[in-house]
N, C-alpha and C positions, 0 to 999 in steps of 0.2 A: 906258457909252454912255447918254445922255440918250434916251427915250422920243421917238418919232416922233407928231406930231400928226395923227391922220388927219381929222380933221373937229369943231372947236370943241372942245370938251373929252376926244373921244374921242382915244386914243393907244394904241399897241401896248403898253403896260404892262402885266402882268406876262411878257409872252410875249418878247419883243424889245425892242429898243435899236433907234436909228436906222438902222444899216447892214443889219442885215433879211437876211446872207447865212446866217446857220446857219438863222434860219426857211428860208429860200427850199432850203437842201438839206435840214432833217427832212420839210419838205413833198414836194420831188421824191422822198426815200426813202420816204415814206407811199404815195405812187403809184404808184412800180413795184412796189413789196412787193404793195400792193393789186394793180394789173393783172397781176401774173407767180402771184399766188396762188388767185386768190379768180375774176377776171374771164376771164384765158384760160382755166383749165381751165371755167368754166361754158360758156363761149362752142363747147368743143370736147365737152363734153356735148349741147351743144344740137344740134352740128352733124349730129354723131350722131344724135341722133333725129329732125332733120329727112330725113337722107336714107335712113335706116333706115322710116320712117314711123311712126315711134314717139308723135309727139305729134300723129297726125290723132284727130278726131272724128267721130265720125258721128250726123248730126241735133247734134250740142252735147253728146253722149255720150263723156267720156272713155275713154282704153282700163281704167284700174281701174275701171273699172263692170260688173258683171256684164251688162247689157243689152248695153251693147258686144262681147262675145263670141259675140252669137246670131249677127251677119254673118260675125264674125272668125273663121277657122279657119285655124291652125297658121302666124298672121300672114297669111292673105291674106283679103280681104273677097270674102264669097261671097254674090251680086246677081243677085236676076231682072229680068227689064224693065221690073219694076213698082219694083222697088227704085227699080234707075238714075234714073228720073223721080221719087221721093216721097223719094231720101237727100242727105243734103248733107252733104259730106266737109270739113272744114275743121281748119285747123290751131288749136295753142292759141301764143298768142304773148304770155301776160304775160313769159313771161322771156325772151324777144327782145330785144322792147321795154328790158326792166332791160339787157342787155347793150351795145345797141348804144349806150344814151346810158350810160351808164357809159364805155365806148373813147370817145366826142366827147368825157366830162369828165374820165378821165384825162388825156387827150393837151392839153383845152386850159391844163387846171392846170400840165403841164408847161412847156408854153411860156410859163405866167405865171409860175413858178418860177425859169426861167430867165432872163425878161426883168428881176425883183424882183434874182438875182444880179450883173448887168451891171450893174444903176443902182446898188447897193448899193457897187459898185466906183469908182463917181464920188467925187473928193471925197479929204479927209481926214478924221480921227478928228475934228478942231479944225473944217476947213470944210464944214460940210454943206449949204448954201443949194443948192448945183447937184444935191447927189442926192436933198435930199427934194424937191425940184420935178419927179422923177425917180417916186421913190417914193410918192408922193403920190394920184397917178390911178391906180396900179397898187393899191394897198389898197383906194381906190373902188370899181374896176372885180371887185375881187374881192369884197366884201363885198356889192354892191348886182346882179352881172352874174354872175360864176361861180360864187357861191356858192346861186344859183338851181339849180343843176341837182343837187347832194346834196340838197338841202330835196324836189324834183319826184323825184328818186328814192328818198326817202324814205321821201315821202308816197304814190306809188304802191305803190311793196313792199310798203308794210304794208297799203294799201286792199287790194290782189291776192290777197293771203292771205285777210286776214278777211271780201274777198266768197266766194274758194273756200271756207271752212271753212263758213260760213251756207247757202250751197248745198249741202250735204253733197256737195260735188267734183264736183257735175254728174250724181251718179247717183238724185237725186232723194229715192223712199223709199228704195231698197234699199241695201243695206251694202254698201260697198266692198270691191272683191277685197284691193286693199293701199292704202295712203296714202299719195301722194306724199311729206309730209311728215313720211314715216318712214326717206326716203331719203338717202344723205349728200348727196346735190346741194340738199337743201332745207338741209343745217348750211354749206352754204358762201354760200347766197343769201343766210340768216339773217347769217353772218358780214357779209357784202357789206351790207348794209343796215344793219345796226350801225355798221360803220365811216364812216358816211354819217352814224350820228346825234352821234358823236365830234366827227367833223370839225365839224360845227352847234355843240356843243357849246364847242368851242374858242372862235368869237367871242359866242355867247352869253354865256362867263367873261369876255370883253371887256370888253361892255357893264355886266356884274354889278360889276363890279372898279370902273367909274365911279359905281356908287349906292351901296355898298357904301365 
């Protein structure tokens, strides 16, 4: 199959041929793989600690901070009247955040996945004018609209981290009880944000493949 032209000299070359259905199911199988591996179980870590109240702070005090422990006793926060009024309880929400636009960019890659298979079905091997007219604002839409939101999850993940580690995790001078980032839920964010710089990756080898 001859290269699909996406835009003046740019084409799906080396990845795809015109019909674009086996791209459109590696990509659908990259996203459930990703949401059934990587994103639901974070999502149900987190849920967990939100209703557990595992990821409140107090004043901006994470719970692996020893400070945080002077209120904390055997998980319950122990407040006199002066507390109540001078403490401020709040959640921590970088990986919320990671979670919940990761499920909008799973779900809407699928349905871009799926929309690339139908049009890819237009057509003959010989007649292609009706499916790249098809195919055509779908590679746009992906390249310049969905593919916005791996780059913004990316680029957060990695800011998330390297503000937490600069702040010694929010507990200031003192040494941390334990490190988040010694926990398996931080090799699966790690994982989740790798495969975020892959998928970048993929059309970055696009473009290389046209200079090159």
């Amino acid at each position: 199959m001859p290269s699909l032209t996406i835009l003046g000299s740019l084409n799906t070359r080396p990845f795809a041929g015109d019909d674009l259905q086996i791209l459109s199911l590696v990509q659908g199988f990259f996203r459930i793989l990703q949401l059934c591996c990587l994103v639901i179980p974070l999502a149900a870590n987190y849920y967990f600690d939100y209703s557990s109240g595992r990821n409140l702070t107090i004043n901006g005090i994470p719970p692996w901070c020893p400070a945080y422990h002077d209120k904390d006793v055997g998980g319950y926060l122990i407040l006199t009247i002066e507390d109540r009024e001078n403490t401020k309880i709040e959640r921590i929400d970088n990986t919320g955040i990671i979670i919940i636009l990761s499920f909008f960019s799973v779900f809407i890659d699928l349905a871009w996945a799926g929309a690339v298979w139908s049009a890819a079905s237009v057509g003959t091997p010989t007649e292609t004018t009706t499916r790249d007219g098809y195919l055509r604002p779908l590679l746009w839409s992906k390249i310049f609209i969905i593919n916005l939101f791996p780059a913004i999850l990316f680029s957060y993940g990695i800011y998330a981290v390297d503000a937490q580690r600069r702040n010694n995790y929010g507990c200031g001078d003192e040494e941390p009880i334990y490190y988040p980032d010694d926990s398996v839920w931080f090799l699966f964010y790690s994982i989740l944000i790798v495969s975020y710089a892959f998928e970048l990756l993929i059309w970055a080898a696009v473009l290389v493949n046209k200079i090159v």
